[in-house]
N, C-alpha and C positions, 0 to 999 in steps of 0.2 A: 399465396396472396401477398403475406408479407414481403417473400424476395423479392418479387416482382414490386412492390412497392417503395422497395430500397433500391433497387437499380432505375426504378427510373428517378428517384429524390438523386441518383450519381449524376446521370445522367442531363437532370435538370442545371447540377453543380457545374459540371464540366463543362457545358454551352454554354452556362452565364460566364463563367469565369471571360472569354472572348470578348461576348457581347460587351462587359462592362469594359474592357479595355478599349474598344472600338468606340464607345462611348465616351468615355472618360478624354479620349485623345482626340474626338472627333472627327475622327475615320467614318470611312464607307467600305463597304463589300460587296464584291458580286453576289456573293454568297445571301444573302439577305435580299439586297435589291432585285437580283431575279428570281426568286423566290427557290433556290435548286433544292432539288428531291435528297440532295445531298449532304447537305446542312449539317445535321444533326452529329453525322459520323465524321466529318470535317473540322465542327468546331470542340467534338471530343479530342481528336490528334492536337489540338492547339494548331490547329493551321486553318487560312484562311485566303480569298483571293480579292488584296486590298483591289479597289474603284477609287482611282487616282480622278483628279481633276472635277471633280465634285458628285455627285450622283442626277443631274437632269442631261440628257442627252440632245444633240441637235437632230436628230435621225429618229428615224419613226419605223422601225422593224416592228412586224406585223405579234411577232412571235417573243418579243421580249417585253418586259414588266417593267424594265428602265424608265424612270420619268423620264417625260420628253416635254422639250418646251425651250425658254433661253436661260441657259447658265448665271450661276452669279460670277463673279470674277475670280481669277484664277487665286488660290489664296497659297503662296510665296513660301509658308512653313508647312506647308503639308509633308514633305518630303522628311523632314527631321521628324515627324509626327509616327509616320511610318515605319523608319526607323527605331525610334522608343518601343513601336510593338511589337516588331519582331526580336527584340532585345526583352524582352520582357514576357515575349512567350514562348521564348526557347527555339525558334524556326529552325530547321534545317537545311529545308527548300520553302521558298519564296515566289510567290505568284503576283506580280501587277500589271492589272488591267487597268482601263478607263474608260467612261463612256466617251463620245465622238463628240470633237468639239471643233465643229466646220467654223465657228465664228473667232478661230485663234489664227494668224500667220503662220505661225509652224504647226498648228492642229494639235499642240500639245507635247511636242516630241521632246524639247525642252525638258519637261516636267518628270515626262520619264527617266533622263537621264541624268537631272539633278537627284529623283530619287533614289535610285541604283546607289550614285554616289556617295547618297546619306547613309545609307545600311551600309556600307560596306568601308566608309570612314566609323562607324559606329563598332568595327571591328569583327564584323560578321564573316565569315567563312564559309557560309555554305554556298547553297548555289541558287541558282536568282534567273526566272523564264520574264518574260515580259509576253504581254497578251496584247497584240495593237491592233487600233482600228488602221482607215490605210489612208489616215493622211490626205487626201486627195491626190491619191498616186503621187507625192510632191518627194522626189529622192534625196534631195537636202535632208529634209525629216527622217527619214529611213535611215540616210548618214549618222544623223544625232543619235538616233536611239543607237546604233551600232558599235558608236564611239563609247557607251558605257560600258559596253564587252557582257552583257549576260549570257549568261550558258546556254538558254534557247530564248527565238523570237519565235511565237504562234499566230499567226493571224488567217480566222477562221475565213471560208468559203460558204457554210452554214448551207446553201441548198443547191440545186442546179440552175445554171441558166435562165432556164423558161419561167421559173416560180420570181425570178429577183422584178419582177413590176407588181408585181400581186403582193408579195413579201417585202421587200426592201429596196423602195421605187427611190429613195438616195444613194442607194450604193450600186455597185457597179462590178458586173460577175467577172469582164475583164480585167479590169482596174487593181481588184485582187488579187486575181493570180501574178497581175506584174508586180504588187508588192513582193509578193514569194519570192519571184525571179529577181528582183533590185536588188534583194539583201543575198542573195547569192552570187551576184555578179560583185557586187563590194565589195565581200567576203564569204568566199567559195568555203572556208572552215566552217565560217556561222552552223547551228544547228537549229531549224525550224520545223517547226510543227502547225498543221493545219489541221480541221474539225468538218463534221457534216451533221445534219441532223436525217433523221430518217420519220417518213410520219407526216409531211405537208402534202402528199400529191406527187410525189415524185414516182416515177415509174422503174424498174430496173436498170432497162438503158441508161436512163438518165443518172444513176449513180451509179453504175462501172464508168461511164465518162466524166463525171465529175471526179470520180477518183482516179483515172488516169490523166485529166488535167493538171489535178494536185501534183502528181507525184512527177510530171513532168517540167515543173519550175523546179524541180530538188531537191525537193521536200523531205525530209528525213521521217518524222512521226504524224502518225493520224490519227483521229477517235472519231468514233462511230457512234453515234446514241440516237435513241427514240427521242423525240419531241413529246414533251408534256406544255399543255396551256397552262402557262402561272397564271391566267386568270379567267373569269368569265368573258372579257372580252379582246382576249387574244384570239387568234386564230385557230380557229377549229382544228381538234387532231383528225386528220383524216383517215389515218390506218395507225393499226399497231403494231408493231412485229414481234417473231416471235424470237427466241434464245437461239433456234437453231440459224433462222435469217442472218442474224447478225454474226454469228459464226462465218457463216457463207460468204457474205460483201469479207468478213475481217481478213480469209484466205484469198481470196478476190485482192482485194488489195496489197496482202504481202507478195503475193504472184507478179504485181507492177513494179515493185523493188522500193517499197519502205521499209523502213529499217525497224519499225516497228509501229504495230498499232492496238489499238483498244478499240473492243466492237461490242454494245451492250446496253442495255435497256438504260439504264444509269450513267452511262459514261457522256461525259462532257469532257473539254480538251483541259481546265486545270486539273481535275479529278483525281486523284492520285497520280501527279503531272511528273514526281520524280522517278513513278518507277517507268516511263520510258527509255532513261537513262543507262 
């Protein structure tokens, strides 16, 4: 009883320690804002997947916890802000995402790539993925973020075809995949990574082609995860899969020529995103 009561008073130490830095710097995270199953083990490692460009999204996905509604304005230090925390909690590898901000000219690409530039004038050396929404398929944008040179760009596919009016009636199943293929035709070195969730409605078919779609823009890495509702009123899980399922799609899909993937009850695409690498 007592150890058990001392690991978790560590436990409790070790997740504040993050929270109060994110706090204090007034930062955002995926991590918290979408509520991941993942949390706990993530902000033990001292790592985390900052939410650039504020935390209310312009997009209204059926499946994510993300406020939605209109942004406040873009706030101009966040990127040095960033910076200070990955300096201060030791990062390794670097995750930044943002929610979708259809009401900016460049969609935010900007922002990404003034960030990049702050951790890495901050003297940081490790390695650095960037998680983007797509822009409004706009290639200029694609450009920018590219121009910052991170180690991987991920931008997720999240479900098939048929579910994106039911699920994510603003985004766009093609649209996506041409983000993939932009940033490969720019730069054929780039290394990207895309995501699926498993668990909405989707049938088999329907994800062996969705992940032969992915891996057809060039894609290098993929993650595989079950869909959990972060709230009462997200969308319903519809099935659950089991350990062995997800086995199955994860040879399924290295069989189409990714370079590697993660397939699993738990996995989300930043999830332990270095050891792709």
């Amino acid at each position: 009883m007592k150890d058990n009561l001392y690991r978790k008073t560590i436990i409790l130490s070790e997740t504040g320690e993050i929270k109060k830095t994110l706090r204090e710097l007034k930062l955002h995270s995926v991590c918290e804002e979408s509520r991941c199953p993942n949390i706990s083990e993530c902000f033990r490692k001292k790592t985390t997947t900052f939410l650039i460009l504020g935390d209310v999204c312009t997009r209204n996905c059926r499946f994510c916890s993300v406020k939605k509604g209109i942004p406040l304005p873009v706030d101009e230090k966040e990127p040095e802000r960033v910076a200070e925390a990955v300096y201060i909690l030791g990062m390794e590898y670097v995750v930044i995402t943002s929610v979708t901000r259809d009401d900016l000219p460049d969609g935010g690409s900007g922002m990404f790539r003034k960030t990049v530039e702050e951790i890495r004038k901050a003297g940081f050396s490790g390695r650095i993925e960037l998680l983007i929404p797509d822009f409004a398929g706009d290639e200029g944008a694609i450009e920018t973020v590219l121009t910052s040179f991170p180690d991987v760009i991920s931008h997720n596919i999240e479900t098939p075809l048929r579910l994106y009016p039911v699920l994510r009636d603003r985004a766009n199943y093609h649209r996506s995949l041409d983000v993939l293929k932009k940033i490969k035709k720019l730069n054929p070195q780039q290394k990207t990574k895309s995501g699926i969730m498993l668990g909405l409605g989707e049938t088999e078919g329907e994800i062996i082609d969705t992940l032969k779609d992915i891996v057809d823009t060039g894609c290098d890495f993929c993650s595989i995860g079950q869909y959990l509702a972060p709230s009462k009123g997200s969308y319903p899980v519809q099935r659950y899969f089991t350990s062995d399922e997800f086995e199955y799609y994860r040879e399924r899909a290295l069989s189409f020529g990714f370079r590697a993937v993660k397939s699993g009850i738990y996995v989300r695409t930043s999830y332990n995103a270095s050891s792709y690498l």
